[in-house]
MOPAC internal coordinates of N, CA, C and O (Angstrom, degrees):
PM7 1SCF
backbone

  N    0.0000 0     0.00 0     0.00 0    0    0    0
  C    1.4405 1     0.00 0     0.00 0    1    0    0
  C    1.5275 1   107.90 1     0.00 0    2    1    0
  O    1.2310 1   114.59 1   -60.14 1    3    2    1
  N    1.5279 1   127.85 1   119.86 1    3    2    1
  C    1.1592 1   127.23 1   154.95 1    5    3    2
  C    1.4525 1   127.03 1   -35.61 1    6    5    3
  O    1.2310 1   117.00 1   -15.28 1    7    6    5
  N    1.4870 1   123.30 1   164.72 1    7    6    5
  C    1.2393 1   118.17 1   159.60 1    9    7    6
  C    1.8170 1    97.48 1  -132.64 1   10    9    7
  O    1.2310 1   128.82 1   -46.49 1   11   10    9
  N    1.2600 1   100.61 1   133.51 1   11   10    9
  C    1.9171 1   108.95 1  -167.58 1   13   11   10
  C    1.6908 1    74.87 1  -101.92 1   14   13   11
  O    1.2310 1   122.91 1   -47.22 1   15   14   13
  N    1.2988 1   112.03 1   132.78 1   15   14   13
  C    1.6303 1   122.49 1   130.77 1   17   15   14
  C    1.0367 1   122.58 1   -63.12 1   18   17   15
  O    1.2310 1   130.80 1   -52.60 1   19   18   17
  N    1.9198 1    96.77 1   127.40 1   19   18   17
  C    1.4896 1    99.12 1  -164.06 1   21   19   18
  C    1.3651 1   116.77 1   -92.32 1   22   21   19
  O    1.2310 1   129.67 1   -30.60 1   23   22   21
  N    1.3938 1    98.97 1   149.40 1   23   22   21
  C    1.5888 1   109.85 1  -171.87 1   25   23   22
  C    1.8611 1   129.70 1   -56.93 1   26   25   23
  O    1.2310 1   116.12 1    -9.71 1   27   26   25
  N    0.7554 1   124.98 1   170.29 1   27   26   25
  C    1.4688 1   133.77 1  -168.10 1   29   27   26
  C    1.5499 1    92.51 1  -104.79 1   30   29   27
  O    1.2310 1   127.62 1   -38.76 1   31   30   29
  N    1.5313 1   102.94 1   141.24 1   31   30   29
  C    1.6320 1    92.71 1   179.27 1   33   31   30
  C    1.8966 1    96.45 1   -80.49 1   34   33   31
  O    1.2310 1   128.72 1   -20.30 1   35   34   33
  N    1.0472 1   100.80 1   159.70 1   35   34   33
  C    1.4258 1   131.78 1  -169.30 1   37   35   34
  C    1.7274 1    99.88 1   -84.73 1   38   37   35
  O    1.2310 1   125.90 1   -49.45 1   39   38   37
  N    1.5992 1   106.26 1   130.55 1   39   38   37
  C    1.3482 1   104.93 1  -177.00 1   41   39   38
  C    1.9140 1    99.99 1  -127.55 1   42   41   39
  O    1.2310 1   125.22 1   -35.85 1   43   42   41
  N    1.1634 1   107.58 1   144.15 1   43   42   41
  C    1.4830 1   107.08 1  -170.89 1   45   43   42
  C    2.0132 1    93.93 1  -111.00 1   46   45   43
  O    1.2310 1   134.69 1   -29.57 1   47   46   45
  N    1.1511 1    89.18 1   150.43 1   47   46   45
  C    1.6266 1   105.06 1   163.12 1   49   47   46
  C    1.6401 1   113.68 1   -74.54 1   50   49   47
  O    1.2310 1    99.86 1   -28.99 1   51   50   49
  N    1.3900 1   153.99 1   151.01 1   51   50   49
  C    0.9711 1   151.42 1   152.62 1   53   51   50
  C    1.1733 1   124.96 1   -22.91 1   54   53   51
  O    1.2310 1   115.87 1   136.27 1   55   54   53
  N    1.5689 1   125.46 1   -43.73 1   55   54   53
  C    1.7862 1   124.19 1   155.03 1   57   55   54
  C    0.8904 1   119.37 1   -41.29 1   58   57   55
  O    1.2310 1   127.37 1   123.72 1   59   58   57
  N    1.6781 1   103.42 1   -56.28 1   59   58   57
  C    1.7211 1   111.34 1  -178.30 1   61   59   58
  C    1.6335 1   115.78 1   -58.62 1   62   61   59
  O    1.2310 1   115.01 1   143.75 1   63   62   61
  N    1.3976 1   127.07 1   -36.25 1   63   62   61
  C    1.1896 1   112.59 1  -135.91 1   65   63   62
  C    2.1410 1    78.59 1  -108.02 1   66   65   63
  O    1.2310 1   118.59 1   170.99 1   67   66   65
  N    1.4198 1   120.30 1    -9.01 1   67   66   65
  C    1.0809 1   123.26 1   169.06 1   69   67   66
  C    1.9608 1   105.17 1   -58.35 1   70   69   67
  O    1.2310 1   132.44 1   110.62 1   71   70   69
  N    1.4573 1    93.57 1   -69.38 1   71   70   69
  C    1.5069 1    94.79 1  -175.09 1   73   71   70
  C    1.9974 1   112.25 1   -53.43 1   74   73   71
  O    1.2310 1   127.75 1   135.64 1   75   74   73
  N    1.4958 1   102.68 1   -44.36 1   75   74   73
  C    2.1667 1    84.25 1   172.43 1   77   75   74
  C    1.5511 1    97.41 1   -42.90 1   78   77   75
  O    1.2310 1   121.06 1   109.83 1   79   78   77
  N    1.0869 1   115.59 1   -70.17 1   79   78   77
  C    1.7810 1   110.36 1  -158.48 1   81   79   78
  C    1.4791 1   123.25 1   -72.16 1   82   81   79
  O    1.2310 1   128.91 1  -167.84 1   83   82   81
  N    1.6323 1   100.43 1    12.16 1   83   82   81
  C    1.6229 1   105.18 1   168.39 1   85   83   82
  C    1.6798 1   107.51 1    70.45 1   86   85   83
  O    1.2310 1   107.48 1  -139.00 1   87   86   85
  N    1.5690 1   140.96 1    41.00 1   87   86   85
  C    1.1573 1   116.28 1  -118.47 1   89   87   86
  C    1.7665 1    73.13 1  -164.99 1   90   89   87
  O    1.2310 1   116.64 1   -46.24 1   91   90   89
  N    1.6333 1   124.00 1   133.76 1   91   90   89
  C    1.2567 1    98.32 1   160.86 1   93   91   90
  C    1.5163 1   117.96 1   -73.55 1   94   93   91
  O    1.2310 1   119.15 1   -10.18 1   95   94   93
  N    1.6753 1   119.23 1   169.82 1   95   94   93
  C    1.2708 1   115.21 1   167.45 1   97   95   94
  C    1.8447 1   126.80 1   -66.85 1   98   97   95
  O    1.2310 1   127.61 1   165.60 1   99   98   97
  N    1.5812 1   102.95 1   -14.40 1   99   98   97
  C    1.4709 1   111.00 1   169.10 1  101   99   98
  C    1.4439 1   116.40 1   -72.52 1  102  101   99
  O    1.2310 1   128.64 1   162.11 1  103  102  101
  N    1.7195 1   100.97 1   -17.89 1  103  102  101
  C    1.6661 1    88.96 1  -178.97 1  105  103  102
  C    1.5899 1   117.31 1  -103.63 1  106  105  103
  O    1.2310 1   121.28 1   170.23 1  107  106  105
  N    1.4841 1   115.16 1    -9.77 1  107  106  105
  C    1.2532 1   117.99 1   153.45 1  109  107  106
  C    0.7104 1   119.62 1   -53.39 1  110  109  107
  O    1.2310 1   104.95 1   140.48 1  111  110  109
  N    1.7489 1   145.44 1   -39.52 1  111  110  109
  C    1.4138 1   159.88 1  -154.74 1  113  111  110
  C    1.4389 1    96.41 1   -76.19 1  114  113  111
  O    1.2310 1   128.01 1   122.21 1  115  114  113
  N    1.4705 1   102.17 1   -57.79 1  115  114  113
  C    1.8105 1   104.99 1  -171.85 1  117  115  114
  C    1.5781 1   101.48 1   -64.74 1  118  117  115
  O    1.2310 1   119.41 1   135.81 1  119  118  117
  N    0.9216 1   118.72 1   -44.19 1  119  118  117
  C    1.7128 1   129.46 1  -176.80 1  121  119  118
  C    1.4911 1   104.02 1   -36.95 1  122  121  119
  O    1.2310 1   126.28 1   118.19 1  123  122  121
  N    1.8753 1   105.53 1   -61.81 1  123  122  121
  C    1.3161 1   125.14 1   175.08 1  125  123  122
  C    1.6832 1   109.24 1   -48.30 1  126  125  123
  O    1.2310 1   123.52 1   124.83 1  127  126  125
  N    1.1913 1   110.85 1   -55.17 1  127  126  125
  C    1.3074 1   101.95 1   173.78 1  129  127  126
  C    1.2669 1   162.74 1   -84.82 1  130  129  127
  O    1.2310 1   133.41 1   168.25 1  131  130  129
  N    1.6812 1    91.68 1   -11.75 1  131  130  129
  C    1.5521 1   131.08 1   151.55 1  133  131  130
  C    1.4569 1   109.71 1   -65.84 1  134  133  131
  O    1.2310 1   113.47 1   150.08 1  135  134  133
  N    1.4520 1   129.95 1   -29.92 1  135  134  133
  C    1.4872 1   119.06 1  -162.91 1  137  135  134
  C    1.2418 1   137.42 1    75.15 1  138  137  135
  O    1.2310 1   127.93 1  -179.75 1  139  138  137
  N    1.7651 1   102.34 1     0.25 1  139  138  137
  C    1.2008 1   128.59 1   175.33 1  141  139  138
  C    1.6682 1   114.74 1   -77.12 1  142  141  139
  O    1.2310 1   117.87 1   153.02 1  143  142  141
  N    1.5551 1   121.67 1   -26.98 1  143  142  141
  C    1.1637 1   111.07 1  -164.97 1  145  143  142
  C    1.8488 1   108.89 1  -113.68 1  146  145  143
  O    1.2310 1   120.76 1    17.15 1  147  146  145
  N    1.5131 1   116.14 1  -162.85 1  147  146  145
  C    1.2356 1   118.23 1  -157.11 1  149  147  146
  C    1.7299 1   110.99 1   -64.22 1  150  149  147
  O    1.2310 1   119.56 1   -15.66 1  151  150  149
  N    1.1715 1   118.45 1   164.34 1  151  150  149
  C    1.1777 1   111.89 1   156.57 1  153  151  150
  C    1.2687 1   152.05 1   -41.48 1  154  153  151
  O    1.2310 1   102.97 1   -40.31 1  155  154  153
  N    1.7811 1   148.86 1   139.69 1  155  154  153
  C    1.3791 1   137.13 1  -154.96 1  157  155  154
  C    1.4426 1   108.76 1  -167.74 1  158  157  155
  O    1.2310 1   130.67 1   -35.85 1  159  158  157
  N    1.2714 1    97.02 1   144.15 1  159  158  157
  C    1.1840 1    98.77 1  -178.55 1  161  159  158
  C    2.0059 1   111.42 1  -116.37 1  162  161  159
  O    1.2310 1   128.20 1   -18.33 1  163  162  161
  N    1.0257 1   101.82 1   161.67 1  163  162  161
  C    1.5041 1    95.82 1   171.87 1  165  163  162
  C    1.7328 1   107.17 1  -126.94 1  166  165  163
  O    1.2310 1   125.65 1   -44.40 1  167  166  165
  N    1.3213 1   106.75 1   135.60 1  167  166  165
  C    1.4870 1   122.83 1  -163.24 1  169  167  166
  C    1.5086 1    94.86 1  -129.45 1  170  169  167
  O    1.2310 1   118.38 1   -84.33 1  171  170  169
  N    1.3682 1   120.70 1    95.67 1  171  170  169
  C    1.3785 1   125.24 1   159.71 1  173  171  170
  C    1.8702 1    83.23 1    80.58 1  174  173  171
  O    1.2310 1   121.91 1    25.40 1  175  174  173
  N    1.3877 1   113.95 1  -154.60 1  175  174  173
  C    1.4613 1   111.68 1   176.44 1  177  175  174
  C    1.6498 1   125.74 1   -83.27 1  178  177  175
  O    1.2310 1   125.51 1  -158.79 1  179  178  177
  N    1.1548 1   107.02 1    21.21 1  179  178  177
  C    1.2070 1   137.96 1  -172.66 1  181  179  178
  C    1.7504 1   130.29 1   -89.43 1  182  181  179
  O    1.2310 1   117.98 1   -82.15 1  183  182  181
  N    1.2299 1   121.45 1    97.85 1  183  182  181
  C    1.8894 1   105.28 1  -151.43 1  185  183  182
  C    1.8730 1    84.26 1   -97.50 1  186  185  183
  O    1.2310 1   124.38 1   -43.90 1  187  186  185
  N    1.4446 1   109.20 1   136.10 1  187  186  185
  C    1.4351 1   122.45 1   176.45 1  189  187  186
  C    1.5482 1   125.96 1  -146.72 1  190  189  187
  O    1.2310 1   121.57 1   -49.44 1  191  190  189
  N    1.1179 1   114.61 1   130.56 1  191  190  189
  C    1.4893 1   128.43 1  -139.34 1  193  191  190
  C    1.8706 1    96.38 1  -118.99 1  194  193  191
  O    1.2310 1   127.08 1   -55.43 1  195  194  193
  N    1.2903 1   103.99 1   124.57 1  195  194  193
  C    1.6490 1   107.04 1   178.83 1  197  195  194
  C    1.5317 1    99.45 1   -98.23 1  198  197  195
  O    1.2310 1   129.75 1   -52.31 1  199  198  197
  N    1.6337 1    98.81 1   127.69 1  199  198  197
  C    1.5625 1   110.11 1   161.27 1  201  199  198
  C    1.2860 1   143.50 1    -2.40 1  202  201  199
  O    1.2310 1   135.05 1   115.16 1  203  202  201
  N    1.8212 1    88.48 1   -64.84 1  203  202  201
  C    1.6106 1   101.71 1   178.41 1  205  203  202
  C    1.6507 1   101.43 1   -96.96 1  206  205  203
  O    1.2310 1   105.72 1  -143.25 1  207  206  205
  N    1.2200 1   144.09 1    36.75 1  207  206  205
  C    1.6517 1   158.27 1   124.12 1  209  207  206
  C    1.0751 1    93.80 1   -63.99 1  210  209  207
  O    1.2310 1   107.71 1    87.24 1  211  210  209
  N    1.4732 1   140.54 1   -92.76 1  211  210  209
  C    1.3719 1   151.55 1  -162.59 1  213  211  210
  C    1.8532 1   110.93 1   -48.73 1  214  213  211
  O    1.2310 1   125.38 1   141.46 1  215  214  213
  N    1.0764 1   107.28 1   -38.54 1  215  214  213
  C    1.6096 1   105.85 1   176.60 1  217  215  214
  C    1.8096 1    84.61 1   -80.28 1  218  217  215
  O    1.2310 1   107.59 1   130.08 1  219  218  217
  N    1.0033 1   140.76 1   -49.92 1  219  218  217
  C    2.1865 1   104.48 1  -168.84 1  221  219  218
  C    1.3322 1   101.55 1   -92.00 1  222  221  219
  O    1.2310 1   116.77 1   176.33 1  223  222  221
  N    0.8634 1   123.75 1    -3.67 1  223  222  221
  C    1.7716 1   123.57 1   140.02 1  225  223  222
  C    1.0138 1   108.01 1   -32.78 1  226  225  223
  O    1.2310 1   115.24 1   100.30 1  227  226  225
  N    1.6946 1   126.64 1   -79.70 1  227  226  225
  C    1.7380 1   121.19 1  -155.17 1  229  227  226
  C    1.5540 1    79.95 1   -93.00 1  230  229  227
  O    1.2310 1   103.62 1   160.20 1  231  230  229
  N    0.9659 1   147.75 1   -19.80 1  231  230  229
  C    1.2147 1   123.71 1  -159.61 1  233  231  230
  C    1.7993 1   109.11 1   -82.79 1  234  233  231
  O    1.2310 1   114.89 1  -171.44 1  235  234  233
  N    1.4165 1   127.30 1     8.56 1  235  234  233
  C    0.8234 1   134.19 1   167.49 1  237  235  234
  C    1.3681 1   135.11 1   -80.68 1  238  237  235
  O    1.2310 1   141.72 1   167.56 1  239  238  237
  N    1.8111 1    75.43 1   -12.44 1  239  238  237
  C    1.8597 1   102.24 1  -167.63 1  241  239  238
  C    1.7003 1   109.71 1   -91.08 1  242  241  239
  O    1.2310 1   129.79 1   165.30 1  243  242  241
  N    1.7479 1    98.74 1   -14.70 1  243  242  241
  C    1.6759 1   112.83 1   171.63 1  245  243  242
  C    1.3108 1   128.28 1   -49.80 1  246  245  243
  O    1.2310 1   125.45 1   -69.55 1  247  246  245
  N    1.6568 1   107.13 1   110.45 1  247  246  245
  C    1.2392 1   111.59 1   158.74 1  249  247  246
  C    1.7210 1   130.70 1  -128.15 1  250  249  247
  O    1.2310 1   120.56 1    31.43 1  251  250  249
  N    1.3005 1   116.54 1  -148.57 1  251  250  249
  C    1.4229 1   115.91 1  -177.24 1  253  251  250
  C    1.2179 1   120.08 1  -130.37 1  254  253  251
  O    1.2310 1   128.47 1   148.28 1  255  254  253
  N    0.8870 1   101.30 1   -31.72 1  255  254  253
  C    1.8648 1   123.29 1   176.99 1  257  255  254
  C    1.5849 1   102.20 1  -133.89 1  258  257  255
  O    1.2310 1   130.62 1   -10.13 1  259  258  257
  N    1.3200 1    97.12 1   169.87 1  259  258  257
  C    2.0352 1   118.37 1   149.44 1  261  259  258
  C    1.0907 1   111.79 1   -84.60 1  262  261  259
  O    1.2310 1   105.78 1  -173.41 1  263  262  261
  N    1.3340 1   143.98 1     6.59 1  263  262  261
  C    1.3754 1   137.21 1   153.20 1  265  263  262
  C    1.1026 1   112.41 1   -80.25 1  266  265  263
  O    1.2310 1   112.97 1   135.39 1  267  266  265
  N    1.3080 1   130.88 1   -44.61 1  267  266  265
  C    1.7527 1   126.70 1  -158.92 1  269  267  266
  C    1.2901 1   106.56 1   -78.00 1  270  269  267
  O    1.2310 1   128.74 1   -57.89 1  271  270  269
  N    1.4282 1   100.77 1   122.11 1  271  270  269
  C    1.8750 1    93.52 1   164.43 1  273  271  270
  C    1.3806 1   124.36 1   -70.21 1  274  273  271
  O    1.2310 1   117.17 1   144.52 1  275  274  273
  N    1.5851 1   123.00 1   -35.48 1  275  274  273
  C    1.0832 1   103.91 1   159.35 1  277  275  274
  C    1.8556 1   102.93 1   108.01 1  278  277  275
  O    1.2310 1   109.58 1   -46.68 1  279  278  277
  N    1.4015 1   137.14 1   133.32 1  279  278  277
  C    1.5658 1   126.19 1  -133.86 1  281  279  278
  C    2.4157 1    72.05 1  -101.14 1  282  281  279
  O    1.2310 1   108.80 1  -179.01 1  283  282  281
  N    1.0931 1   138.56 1     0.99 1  283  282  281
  C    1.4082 1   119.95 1  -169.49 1  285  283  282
  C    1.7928 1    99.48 1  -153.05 1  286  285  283
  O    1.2310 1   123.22 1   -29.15 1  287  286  285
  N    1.4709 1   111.43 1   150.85 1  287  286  285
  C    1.0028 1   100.87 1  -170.94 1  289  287  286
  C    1.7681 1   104.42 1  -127.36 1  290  289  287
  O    1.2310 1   115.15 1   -44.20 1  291  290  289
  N    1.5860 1   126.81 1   135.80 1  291  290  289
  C    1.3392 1   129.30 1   177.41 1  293  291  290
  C    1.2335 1   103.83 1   -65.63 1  294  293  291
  O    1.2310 1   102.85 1   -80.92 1  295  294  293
  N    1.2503 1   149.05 1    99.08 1  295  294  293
  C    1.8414 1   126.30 1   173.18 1  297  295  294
  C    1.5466 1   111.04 1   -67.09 1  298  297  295
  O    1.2310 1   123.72 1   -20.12 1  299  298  297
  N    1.3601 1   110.47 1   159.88 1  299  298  297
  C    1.1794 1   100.60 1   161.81 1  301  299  298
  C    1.6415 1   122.21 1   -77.54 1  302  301  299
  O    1.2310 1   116.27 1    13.35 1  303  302  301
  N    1.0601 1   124.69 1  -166.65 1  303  302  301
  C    1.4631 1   134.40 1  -177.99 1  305  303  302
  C    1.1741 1   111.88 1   -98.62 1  306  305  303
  O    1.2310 1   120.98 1   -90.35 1  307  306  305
  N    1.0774 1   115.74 1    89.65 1  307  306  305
  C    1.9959 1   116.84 1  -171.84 1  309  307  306
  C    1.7305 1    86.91 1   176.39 1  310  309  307
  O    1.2310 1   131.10 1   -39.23 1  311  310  309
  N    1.6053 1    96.18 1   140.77 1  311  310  309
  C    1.4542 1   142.17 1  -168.57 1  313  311  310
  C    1.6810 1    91.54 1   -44.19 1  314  313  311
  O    1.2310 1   123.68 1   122.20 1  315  314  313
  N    1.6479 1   110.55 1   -57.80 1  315  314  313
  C    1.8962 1   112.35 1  -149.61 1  317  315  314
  C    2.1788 1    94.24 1   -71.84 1  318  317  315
  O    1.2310 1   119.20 1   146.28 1  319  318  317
  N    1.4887 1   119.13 1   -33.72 1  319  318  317
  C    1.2992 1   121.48 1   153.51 1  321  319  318
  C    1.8970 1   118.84 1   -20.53 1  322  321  319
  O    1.2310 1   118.51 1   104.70 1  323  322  321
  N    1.5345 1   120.45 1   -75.30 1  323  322  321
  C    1.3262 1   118.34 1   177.08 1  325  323  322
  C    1.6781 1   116.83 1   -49.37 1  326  325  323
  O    1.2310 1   127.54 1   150.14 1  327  326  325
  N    1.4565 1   103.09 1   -29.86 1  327  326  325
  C    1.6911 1   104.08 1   177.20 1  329  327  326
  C    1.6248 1   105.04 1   -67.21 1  330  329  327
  O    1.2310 1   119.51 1   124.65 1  331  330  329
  N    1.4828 1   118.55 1   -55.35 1  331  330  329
  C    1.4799 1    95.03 1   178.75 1  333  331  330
  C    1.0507 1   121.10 1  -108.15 1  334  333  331
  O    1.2310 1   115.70 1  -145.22 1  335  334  333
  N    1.3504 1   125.77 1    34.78 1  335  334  333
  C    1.6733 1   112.94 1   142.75 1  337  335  334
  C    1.3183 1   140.40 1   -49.02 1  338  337  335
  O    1.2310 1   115.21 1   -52.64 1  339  338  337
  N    1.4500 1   126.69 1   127.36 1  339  338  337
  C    1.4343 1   137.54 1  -164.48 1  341  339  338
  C    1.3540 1   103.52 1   -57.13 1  342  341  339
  O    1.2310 1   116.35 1   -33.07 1  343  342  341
  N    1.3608 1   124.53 1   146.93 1  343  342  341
  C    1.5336 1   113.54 1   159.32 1  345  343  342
  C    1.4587 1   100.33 1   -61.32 1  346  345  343
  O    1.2310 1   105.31 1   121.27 1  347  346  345
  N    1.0037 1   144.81 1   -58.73 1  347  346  345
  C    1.7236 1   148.15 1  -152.00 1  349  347  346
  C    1.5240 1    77.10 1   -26.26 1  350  349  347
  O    1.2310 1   107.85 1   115.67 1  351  350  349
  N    1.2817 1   140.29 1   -64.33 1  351  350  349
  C    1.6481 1   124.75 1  -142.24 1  353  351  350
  C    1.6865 1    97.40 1   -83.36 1  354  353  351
  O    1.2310 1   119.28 1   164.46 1  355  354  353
  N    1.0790 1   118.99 1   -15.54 1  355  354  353
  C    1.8843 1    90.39 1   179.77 1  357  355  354
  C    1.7983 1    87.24 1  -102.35 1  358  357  355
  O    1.2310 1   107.07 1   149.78 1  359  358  357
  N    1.3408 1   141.68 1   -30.22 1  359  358  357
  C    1.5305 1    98.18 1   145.17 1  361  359  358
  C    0.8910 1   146.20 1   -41.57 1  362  361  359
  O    1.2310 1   110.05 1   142.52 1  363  362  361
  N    1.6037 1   136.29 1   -37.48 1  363  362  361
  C    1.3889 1   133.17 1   172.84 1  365  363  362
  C    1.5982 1   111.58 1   -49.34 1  366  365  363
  O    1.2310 1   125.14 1   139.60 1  367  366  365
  N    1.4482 1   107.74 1   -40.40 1  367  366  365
  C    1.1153 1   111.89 1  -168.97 1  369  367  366
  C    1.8005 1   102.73 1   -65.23 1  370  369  367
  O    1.2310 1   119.95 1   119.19 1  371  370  369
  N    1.1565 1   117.71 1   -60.81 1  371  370  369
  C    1.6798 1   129.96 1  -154.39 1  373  371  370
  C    1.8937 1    76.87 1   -66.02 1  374  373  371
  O    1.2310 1   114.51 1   140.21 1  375  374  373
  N    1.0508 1   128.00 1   -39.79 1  375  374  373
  C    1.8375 1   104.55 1  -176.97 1  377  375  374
  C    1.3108 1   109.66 1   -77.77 1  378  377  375
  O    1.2310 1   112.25 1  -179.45 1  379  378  377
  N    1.2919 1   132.23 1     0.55 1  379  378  377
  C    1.6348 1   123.39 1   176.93 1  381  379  378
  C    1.5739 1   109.22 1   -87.41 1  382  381  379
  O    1.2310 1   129.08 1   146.53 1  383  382  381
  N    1.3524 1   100.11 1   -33.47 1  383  382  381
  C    1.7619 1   125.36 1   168.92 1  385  383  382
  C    1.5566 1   117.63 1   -41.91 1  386  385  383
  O    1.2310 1   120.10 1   180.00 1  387  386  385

């Protein structure tokens, strides 16, 4: 049996991590700056986004129907969004911490 060295999680640039989420890179930016969108990190002057951030990102946006609201909500990217965001999401965050 081999042993593979294991990989480094994978970090995308803002272009990159626009195109996984189908998404322009101007609206990640607002996302980023609204507080509305996925998680990021900044590395030197550099903003970089891990894979599996970006997958429970949209995966928040999962549903089954057009009826279900669904237990989390994607906002869009616009200013009046950061006003009613739930605390529940910057807890999630401070317990992953």
């Amino acid at each position: 049996m081999s042993h593979l060295p294991t990989i480094p999680p994978r970090f995308l640039v803002t272009k990159e991590a626009a195109r996984f989420l189908a998404l322009s890179a101007r609206t990640l930016e607002k996302h980023r700056t609204y507080g509305t969108g996925p998680v990021y990190r900044k590395i030197g002057g550099r903003v970089v986004y891990a894979l599996s951030d970006l997958q429970a990102w949209a995966d928040k946006g999962l549903r089954y129907s057009t009826s279900e609201s669904g237990p989390d909500i994607v906002y869009p990217a616009k200013w009046r969004a950061t006003l009613e965001r739930p605390l529940k999401q910057l807890e999630d965050m401070t317990e992953k911490a």
